[in-house]
C-alpha positions in Angstrom: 33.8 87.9 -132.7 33.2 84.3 -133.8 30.5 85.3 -136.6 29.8 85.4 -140.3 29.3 87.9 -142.4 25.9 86.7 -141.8 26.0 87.7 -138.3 25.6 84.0 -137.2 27.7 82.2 -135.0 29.8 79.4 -135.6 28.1 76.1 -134.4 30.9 74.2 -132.6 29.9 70.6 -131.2 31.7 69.3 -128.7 32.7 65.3 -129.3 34.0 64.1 -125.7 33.9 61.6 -123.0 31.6 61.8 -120.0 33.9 59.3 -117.7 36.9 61.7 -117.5 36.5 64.9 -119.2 33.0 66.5 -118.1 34.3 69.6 -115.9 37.0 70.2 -118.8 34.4 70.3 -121.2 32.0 72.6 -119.3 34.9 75.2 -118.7 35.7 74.7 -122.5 31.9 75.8 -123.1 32.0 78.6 -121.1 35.4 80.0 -122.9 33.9 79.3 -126.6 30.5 81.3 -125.5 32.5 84.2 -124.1 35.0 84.0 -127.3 31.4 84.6 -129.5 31.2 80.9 -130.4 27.8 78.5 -130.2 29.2 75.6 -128.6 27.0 72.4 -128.0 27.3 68.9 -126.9 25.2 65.9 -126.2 24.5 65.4 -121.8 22.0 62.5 -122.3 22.1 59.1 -121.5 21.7 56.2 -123.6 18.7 54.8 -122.7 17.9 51.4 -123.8 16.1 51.1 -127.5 17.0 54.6 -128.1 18.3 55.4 -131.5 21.0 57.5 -130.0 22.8 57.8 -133.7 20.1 59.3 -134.9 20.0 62.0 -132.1 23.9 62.6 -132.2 24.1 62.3 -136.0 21.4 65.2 -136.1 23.8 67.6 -133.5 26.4 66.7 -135.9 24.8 68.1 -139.4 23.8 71.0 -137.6 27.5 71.9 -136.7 29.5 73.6 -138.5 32.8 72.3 -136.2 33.6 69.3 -134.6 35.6 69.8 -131.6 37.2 66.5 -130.1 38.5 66.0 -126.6 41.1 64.0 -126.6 41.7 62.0 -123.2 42.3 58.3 -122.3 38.3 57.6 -122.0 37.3 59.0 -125.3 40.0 57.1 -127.7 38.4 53.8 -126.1 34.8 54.6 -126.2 33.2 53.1 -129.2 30.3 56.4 -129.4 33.3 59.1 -129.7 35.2 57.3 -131.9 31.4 57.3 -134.4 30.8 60.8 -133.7 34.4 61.3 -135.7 33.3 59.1 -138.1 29.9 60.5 -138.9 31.3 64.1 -138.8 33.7 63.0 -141.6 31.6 61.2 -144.2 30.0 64.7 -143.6 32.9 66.5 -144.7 32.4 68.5 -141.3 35.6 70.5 -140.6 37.3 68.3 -136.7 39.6 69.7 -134.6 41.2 67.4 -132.4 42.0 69.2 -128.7 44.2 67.2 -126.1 43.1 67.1 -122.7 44.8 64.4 -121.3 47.3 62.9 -122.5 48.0 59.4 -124.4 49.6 57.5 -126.1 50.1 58.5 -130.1 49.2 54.9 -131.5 45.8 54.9 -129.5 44.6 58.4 -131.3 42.0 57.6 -133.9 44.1 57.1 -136.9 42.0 59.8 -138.8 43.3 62.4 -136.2 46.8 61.9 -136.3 47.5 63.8 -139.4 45.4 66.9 -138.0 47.3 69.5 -136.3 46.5 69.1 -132.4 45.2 71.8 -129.8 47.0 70.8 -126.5 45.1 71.9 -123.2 47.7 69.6 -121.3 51.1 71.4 -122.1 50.9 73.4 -118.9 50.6 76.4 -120.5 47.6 77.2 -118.9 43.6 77.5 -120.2 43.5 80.6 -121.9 46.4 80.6 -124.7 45.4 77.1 -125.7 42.0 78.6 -125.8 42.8 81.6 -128.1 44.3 78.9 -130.2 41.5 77.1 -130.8 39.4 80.1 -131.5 42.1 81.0 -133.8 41.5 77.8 -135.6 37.6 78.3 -135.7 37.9 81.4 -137.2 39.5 80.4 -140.4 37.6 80.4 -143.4 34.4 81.0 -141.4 31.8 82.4 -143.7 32.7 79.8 -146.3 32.2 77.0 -143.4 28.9 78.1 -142.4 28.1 78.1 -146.5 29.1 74.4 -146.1 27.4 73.7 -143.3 23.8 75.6 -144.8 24.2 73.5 -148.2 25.0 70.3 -146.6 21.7 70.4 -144.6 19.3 71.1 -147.2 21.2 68.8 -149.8 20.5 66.3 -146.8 16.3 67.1 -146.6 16.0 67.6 -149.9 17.5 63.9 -150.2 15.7 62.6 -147.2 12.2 63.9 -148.8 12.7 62.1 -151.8 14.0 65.1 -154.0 11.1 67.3 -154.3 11.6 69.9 -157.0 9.8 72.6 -154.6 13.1 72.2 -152.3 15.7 73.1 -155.3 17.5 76.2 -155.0 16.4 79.0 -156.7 17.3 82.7 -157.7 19.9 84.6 -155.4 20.2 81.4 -153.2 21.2 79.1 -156.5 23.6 81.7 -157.7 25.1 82.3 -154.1 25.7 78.1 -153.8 27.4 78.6 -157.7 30.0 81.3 -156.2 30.4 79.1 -152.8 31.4 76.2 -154.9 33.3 78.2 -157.1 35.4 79.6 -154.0 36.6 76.2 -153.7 40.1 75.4 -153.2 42.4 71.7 -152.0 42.8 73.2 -148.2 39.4 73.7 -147.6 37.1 71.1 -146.9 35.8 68.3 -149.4 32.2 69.5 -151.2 30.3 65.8 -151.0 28.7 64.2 -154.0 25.1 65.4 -152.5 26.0 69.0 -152.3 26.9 69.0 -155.7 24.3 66.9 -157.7 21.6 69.6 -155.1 23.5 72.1 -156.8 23.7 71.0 -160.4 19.6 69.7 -160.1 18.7 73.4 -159.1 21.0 75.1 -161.6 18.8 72.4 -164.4 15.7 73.2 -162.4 16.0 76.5 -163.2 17.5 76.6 -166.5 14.3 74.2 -167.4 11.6 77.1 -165.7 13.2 79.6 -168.0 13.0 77.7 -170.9 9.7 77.2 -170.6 9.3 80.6 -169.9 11.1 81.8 -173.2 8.9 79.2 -175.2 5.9 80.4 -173.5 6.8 84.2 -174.4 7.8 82.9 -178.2 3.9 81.8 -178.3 2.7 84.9 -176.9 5.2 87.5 -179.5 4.0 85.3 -182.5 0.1 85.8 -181.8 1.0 89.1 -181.1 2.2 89.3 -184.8 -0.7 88.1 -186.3 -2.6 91.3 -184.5 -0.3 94.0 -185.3 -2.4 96.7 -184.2 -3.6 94.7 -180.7 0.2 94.6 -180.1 0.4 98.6 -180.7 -2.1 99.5 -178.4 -1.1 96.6 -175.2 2.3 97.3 -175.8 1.5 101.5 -175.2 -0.7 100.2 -172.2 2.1 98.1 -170.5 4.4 101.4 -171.4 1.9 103.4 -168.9 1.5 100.2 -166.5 5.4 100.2 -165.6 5.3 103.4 -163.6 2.7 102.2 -161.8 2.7 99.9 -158.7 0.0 96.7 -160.4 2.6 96.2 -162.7 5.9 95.7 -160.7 3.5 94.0 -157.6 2.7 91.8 -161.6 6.3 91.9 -162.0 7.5 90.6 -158.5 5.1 87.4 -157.8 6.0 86.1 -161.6 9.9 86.8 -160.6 9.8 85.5 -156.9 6.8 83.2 -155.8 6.8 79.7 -156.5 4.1 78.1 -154.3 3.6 74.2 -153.3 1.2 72.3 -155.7 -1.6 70.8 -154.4 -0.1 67.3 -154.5 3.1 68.5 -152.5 1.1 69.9 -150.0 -0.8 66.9 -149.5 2.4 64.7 -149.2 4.0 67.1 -146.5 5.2 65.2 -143.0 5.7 66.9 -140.2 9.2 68.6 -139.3 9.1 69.3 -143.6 10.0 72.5 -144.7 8.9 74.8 -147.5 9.4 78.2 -148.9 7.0 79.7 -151.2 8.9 82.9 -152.7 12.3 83.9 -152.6 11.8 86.1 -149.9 9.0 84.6 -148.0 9.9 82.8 -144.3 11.1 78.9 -144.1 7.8 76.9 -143.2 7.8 74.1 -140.7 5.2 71.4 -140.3 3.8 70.9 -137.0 2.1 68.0 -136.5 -1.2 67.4 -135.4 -2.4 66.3 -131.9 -3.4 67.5 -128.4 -1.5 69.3 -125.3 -2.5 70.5 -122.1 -2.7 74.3 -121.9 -1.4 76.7 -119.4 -0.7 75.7 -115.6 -2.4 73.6 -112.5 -2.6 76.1 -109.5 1.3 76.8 -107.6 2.8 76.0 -110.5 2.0 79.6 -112.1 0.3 82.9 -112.8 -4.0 83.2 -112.5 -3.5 84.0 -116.1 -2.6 80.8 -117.2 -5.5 78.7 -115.5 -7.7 76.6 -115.6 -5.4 74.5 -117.3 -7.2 72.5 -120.2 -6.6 70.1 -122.9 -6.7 71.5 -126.6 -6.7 68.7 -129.7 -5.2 70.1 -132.8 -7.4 67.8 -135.7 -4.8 68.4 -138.4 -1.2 69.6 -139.1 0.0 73.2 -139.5 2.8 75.2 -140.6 4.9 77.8 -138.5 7.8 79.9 -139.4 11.3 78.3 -138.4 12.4 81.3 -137.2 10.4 84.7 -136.1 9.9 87.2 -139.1 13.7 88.8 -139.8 14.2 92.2 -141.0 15.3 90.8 -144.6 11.9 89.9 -144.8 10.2 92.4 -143.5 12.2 94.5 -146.4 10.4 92.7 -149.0 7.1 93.4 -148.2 8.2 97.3 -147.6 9.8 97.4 -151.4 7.0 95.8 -152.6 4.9 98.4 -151.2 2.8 96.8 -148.6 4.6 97.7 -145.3 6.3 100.4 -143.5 9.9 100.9 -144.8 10.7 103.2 -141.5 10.4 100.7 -138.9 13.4 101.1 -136.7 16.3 98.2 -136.1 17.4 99.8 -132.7 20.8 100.6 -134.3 21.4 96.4 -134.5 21.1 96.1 -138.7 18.7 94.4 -140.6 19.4 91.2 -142.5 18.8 88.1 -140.0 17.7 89.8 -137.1 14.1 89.6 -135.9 12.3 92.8 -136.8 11.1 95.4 -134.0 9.0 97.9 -133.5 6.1 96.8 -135.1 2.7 96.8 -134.0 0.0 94.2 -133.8 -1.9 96.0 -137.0 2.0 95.9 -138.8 2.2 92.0 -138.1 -1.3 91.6 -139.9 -0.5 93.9 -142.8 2.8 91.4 -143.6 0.4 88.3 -143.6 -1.8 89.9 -145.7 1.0 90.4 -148.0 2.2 86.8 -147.6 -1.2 86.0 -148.9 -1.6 88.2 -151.4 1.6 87.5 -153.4 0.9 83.5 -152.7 -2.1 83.0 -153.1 -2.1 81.0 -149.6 -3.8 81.3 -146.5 -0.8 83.0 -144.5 -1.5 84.3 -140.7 -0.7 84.9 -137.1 -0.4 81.9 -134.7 -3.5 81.1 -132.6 -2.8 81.1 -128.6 -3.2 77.6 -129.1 -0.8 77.1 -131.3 1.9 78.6 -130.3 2.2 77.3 -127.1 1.6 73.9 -128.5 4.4 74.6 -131.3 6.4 76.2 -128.2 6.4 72.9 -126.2 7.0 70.5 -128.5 5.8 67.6 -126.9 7.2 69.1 -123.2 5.3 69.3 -120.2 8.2 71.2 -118.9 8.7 75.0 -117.8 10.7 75.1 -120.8 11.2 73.1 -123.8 14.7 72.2 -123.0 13.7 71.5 -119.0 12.4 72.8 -115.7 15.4 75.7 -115.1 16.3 78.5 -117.6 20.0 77.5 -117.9 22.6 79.3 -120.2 22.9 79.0 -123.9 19.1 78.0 -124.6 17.9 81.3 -125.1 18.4 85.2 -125.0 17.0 86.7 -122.1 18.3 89.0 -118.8 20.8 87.9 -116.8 20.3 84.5 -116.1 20.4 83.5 -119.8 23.7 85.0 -120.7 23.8 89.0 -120.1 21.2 89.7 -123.0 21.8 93.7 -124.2 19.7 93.3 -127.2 17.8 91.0 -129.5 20.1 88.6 -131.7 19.7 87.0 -135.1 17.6 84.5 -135.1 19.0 80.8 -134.5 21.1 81.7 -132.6 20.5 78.7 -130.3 19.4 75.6 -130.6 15.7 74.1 -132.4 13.2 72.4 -130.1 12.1 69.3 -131.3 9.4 70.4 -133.6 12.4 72.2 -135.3 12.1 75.7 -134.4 14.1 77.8 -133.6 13.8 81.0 -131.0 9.9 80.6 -129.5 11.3 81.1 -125.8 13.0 84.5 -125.5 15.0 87.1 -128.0 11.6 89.1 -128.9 8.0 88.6 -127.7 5.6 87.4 -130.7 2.3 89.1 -131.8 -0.6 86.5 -131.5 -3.6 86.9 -133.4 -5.7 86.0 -129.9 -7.6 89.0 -128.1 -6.2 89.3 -124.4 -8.7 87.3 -121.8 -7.1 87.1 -118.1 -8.1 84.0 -117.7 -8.4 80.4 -119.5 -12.6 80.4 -118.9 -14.3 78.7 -121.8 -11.0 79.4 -124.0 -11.6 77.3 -127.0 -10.5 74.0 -127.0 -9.9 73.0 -131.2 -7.0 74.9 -131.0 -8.9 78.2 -132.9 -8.0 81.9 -132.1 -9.7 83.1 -129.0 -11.6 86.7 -130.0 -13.9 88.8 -128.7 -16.1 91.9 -129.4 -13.9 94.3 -127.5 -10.3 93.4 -128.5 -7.9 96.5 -127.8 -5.4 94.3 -126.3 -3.8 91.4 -128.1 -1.5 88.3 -126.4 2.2 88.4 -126.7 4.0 84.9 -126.3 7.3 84.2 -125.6 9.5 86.6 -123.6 12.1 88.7 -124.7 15.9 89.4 -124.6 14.8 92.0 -121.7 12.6 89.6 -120.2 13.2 87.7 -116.7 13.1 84.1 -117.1 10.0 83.0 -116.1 8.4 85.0 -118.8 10.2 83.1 -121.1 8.2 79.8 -120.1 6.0 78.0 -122.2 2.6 78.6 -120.3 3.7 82.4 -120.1 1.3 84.9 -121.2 0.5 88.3 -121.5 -1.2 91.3 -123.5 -0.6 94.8 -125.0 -2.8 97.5 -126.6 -2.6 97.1 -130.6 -0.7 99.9 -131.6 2.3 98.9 -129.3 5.5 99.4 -130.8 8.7 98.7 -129.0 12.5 97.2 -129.5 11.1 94.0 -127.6 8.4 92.8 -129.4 8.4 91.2 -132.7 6.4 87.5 -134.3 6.1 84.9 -136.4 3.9 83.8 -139.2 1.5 80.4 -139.3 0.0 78.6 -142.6 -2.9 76.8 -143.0 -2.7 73.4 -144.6 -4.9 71.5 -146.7 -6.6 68.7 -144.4 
């Protein structure tokens, strides 16, 4: 299989020409997906005004391989020839494949020297095909390092160089080995990675200096009390077996929250990440949406449709809760450390098996060890953070498609849930809110919409045994994986199918 040690797949986009090599392309998609690649390529049009370099130049960062079809369209068109471009100046690993062929002088002169994939030998589809998937798997865990660093080198640039979006702990050390794994055949590590790099290894240097000079303080008024320091240092001896000192222990290690300042000055699509082990945090702007469905167009349960206005921003988790984090929260002591993984591992994907009541007692742990108001998703808000500005079935359209999500056998042959981002972000950013696992909402379960709230607040009730489940799952048939798709399960549900995600509140 084409996946890191991570357990990701390899991103792969797909650099072509529409005007002569569409149906190889699409057959070239299908043979990547079933080879255990994540292939991806731009379909739209160029419409007039539209900043299509933006749009393309984001597809490219967020690959980790640029795969260019070579054919007598794409060496004249002036877009393929700046998809190369860009994916060079971002050091992005291109391989060149030949589709049809042409002459050698009309090849971008920055392909030439790279060893060529030929689909046009007559060899056939498939050995070419194991070729290039030969070529893809080389040196892939360090690629998808690459890929990782470049991007947040890239938003921490783009957001002016916040300190709050340095490296830090494991992460910092695990860039310092990635670097040092360097070597002249791999691919060049840009300026940006580096100085993100060298500003977190100072960033943190500069946080443990200032913690050694505040300890120095504390030891030499501790001197001047010799027999205070007796008796605190026999009480911290009989506070390390017990749990208020390592909980102490953790949130001074781990947690390293926005300032109020920062908060204020956070845009939407911004990211944070307030302790090592807490989820990535995307900003979802505010505004208004209209919720659920008009009559024919789907279930009772998701009428009356009605408009909701979101006054101010709020943050989501970029990807639904993972079983790394869950992890945290059971070693620090606050959640169950037996919930079950199905057999599928831990790490990146989504956790399972855990009830409504289990999704609230991770918040509450979120909270605690932050000090920020951490949560469940309102109905609301998920399918407003769902859409992403769509009006569509689905964010990416009106049909489920292949490759947008996991789900039954319309979406790809689904047999279980897979690590989250596996496919591509809607435009708010995030990643996975149609299919893989249902989410646990903090809403009580009404059948209808009937004087549902409209400011976007949870919808609750005096009797609330049941609680809604957004999303769809990788067992799930399509339609419950659109946006306006609803339903409920007791609380104390627990199955392989159902996992969530986590919201913030933000200061106004």
């Amino acid at each position: 299989m084409a996946e890191a040690s991570t357990g990701e797949k390899l991103k792969v986009f797909i650099s072509y020409s529409r005007r002569d090599s569409t149906e190889f392309v699409d057959e070239l998609v299908t043979g990547l997906e079933l080879a255990g690649f994540a292939p991806f390529l731009d379909r739209h049009d160029i419409a007039a005004g539209e900043k299509w370099e933006e749009r393309l130049g984001g597809l490219i960062l967020q690959a980790d391989t640029v795969v260019f079809v070579v054919s007598p369209e794409a060496v004249k068109s002036e877009r393929c020839a700046w998809e190369v471009e860009r994916a060079l100046a971002r050091t992005k690993r291109v391989l060149p494949v030949i589709f049809k062929q042409v002459p050698e002088s009309e090849i971008p002169e920055e392909l030439r020297s790279r060893q060529f994939v030929r689909f046009d030998g007559g060899a056939g589809f498939a050995r070419p095909l194991a070729q290039l998937a030969e070529a893809l798997r080389q040196d892939i865990d360090w690629i998808r390092e690459h890929t990782r660093l470049s991007d947040l080198a890239a938003r921490w640039e783009a957001r002016g160089r916040p300190e709050a979006l340095l490296l830090r702990g494991d992460d910092l050390a695990a860039a310092e080995a990635w670097a040092d794994k360097w070597s002249p055949d791999a691919l060049r590590i840009t300026e940006g990675v580096r100085d993100f790099i060298v500003r977190s290894k100072k960033a943190e240097a500069a946080f443990f200096a200032n913690t050694r000079a505040t300890q120095r303080r504390i030891r030499r008024s501790r001197v001047s009390v010799g027999v205070l320091l007796i008796v605190l240092l026999a009480v911290l001896a009989g506070w390390w077996k017990q749990d208020l000192f390592r909980q102490h222990l953790y949130v001074w290690r781990n947690v390293n929250v926005l300032t109020a300042a920062q908060e204020l000055a956070l845009r939407p699509k911004d990211s944070f990440k307030e302790c090592i082990d807490c989820p990535e945090m995307v900003v979802v702007p505010a505004g208004s949406f209209m919720m659920g469905s008009l009559p024919g167009d789907g279930a009772e349960t998701e009428q009356p449709q009605h408009r909701v206005v979101f006054a101010k921003p709020f943050a989501v988790s970029e990807f639904d809760v993972t079983f790394d984090e869950w992890d945290a929260c059971a070693s620090y002591g606050d959640c169950d450390p037996g919930v079950s993984d199905a057999g599928w591992g831990h790490g990146r994907q989504p956790v399972i098996h855990v009830t409504w009541d289990d999704a609230k007692r991770y918040v509450a742990w979120l909270s605690k060890v932050t000090g920020k108001p951490y949560r469940l998703l309102t109905e609301a808000e998920w399918e407003y953070a769902a859409r992403a500005g769509t009006t569509t079935a689905y964010p990416w359209g009106d049909d489920i498609g292949k490759g947008n999500a996991t789900c039954g056998f319309r979406c790809g042959l689904a047999e279980r849930a897979l690590p989250v981002g596996s496919f591509k972000p809607n435009a708010f950013g995030l990643y996975d809110m149609n299919g893989n696992v249902w989410q646990w909402i903090e809403d009580c379960y009404h059948f209808r919409y009937d004087e549902a709230p409209a400011d976007g607040s949870a919808w609750l009730s005096s009797h609330c045994d049941d609680r809604v489940v957004r999303g769809g799952s990788w067992g799930s048939d399509p339609g419950d994986l659109r946006s306006a798709n609803r339903d409920g399960y007791d609380t104390g549900e627990r199955n392989q199918f159902i996992g969530f995600r986590v919201a913030r509140t933000l200061k106004p």
